[in-house]
C-alpha positions in Angstrom: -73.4 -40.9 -65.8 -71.8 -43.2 -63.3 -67.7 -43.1 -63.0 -65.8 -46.6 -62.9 -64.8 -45.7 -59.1 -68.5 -45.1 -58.0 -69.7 -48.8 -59.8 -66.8 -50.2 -58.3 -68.3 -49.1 -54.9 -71.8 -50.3 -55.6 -71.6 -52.8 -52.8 -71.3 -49.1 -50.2 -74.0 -47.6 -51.7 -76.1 -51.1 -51.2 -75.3 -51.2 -47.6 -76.0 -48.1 -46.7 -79.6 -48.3 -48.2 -80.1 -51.3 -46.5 -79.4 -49.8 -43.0 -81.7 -46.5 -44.2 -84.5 -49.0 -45.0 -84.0 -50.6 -41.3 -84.0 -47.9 -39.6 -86.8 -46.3 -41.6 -88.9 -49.7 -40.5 -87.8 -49.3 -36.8 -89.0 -45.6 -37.0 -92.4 -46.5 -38.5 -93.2 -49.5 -36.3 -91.0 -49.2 -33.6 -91.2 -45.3 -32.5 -94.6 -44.8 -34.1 -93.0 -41.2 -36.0 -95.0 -41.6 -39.3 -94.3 -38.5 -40.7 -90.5 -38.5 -40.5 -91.2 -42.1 -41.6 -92.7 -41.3 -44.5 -90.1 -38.3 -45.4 -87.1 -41.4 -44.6 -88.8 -43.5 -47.1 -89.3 -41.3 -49.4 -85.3 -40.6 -48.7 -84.5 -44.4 -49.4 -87.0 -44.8 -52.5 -84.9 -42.3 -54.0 -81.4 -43.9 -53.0 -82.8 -47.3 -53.8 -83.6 -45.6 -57.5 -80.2 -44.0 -58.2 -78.7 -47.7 -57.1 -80.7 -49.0 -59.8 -79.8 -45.7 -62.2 -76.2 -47.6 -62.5 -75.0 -45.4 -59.4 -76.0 -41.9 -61.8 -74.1 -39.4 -60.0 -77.3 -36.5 -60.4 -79.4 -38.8 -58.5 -76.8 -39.5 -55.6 -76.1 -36.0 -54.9 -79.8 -35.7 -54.7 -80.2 -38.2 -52.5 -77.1 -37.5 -50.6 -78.7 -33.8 -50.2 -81.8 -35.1 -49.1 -79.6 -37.1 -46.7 -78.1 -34.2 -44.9 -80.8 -32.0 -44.9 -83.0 -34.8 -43.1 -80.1 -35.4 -41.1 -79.5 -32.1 -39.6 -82.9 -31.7 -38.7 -83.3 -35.3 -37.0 -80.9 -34.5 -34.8 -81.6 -30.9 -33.6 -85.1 -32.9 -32.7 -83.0 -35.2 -30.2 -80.3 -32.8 -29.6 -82.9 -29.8 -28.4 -85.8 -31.6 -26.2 -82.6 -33.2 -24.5 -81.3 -29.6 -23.7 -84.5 -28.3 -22.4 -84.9 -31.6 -20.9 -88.8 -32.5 -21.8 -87.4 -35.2 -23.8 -87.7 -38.7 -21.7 -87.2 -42.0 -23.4 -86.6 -45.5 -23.1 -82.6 -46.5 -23.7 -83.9 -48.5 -26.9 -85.9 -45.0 -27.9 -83.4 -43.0 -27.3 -80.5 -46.1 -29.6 -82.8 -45.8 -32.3 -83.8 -42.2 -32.3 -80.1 -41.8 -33.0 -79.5 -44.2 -35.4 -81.5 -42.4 -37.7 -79.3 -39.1 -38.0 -76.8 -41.1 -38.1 -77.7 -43.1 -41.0 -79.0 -40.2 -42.9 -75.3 -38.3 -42.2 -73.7 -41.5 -43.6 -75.4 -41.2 -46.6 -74.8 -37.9 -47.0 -71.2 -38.2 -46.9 -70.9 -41.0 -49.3 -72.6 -39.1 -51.9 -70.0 -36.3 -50.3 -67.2 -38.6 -51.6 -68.6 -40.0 -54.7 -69.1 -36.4 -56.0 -65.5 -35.2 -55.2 -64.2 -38.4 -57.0 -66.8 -37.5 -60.3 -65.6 -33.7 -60.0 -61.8 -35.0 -60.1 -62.2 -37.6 -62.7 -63.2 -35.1 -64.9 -66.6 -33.6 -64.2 -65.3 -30.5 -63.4 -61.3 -30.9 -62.5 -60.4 -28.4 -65.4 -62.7 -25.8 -63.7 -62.0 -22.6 -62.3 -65.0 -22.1 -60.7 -66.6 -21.6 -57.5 -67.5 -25.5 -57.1 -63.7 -26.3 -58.3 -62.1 -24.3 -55.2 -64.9 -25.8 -52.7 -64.6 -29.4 -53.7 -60.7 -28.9 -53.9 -60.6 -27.9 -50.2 -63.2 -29.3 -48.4 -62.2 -32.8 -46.6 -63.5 -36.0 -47.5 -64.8 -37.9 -44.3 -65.3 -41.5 -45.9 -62.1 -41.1 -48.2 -59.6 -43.8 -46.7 -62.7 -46.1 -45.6 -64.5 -47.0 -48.4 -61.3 -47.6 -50.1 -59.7 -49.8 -47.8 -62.9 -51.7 -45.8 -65.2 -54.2 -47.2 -69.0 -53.2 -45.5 -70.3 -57.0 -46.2 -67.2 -58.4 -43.7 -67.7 -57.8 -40.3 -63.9 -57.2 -39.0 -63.2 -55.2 -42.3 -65.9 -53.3 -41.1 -64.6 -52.8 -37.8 -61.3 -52.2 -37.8 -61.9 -49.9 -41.0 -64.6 -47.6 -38.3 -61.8 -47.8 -35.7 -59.0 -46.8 -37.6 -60.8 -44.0 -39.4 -61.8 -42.8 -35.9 -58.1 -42.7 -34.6 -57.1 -40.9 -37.9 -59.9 -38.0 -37.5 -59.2 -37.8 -33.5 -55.7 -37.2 -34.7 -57.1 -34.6 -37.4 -58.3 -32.6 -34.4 -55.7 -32.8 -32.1 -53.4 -31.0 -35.0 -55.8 -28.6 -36.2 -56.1 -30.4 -39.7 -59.7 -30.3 -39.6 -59.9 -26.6 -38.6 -57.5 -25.7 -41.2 -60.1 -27.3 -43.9 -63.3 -25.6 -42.7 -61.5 -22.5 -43.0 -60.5 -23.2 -46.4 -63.7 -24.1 -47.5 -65.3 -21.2 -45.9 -62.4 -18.9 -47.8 -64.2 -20.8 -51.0 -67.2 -20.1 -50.3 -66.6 -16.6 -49.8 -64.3 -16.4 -52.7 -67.5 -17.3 -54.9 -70.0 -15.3 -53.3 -67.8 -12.2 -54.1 -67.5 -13.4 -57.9 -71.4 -14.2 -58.2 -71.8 -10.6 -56.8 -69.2 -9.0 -59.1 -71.1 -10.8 -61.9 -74.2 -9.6 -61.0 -73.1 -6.3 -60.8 -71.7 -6.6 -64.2 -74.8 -7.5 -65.4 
């Protein structure tokens, strides 16, 4: 099931699909990479299903998942031909070849955001467990943006992108960011030692 907050947001989730399905059309008919096409579509179809789900939260952190995985792996195949340098593009190439990360990382942290507000509206809030102490430390990039910026009006847009950029340059400068990694990472560590005391148990 869907949260008030996440319906309420429906417009975010329909942009962002949008610019997934362009950017899946430039990759197909622009860059000619049909297989990562196909794996992008089959990313969108998904998205564009759990739009239609009434925002279902299962089906957006599947597709947010999908998101980063896809995401991470288009851009070690920019990130690593550049390093060794046998990568040689055109500037447009190169634009849309990073657009496509890009938008697959945006996805992946607005399902990031709509799961942290399902877990503390009561999906899991009352929880002690290992997913309670992650989601209770780790940040929330798209927090303060999607509440306060409008994606269908252009200077919302923009000014929303340019404050959010000062605020995490800011984030770094005082260590706030490191300081939530580490967290997260005490989490994470905190619950592989319970799962391994339970198993041990058992």
């Amino acid at each position: 099931p869907a949260s008030p907050y996440a319906r309420n947001v429906r417009h975010w989730f329909h942009a962002i699909l949008i610019m997934q399905a362009v950017v899946c059309a430039a990759r197909l008919l622009i860059l000619g990479d049909f297989l990562g096409g196909l794996w992008m579509a089959l990313l969108c179809a998904l998205g564009w299903y759990a739009w239609n789900q009434d925002m279902n939260i299962t089906y957006i952190c599947l597709w947010g998942l999908g998101c980063l995985v896809n995401g991470i792996f288009d851009m070690l195949s920019i990130i690593i031909p550049i390093v060794f340098n046998i990568l040689t593009l055109a500037v447009i190439d190169i634009f849309l070849r990073a657009l496509v990360p890009a938008s697959e990382l945006l996805g992946a942290a607005f399902s990031w955001h709509l799961y942290l507000d399902y877990f503390n509206s009561g999906g899991g809030s009352k929880d002690n467990s290992f997913m309670n102490s992650l989601a209770g430390s780790m940040p929330d990039p798209m927090g303060k943006l999607v509440d306060e910026v409008d994606p269908e009006e252009y200077r919302s847009l923009v000014a929303g992108v340019s404050k959010q950029g000062e605020q995490f340059q800011k984030s770094l400068e005082s260590g706030h960011v490191t300081k939530q990694v580490r967290k997260g990472a005490a989490a994470m560590q905190q619950g592989a030692e319970q799962l391994a005391e339970q198993l041990q148990q058992q």
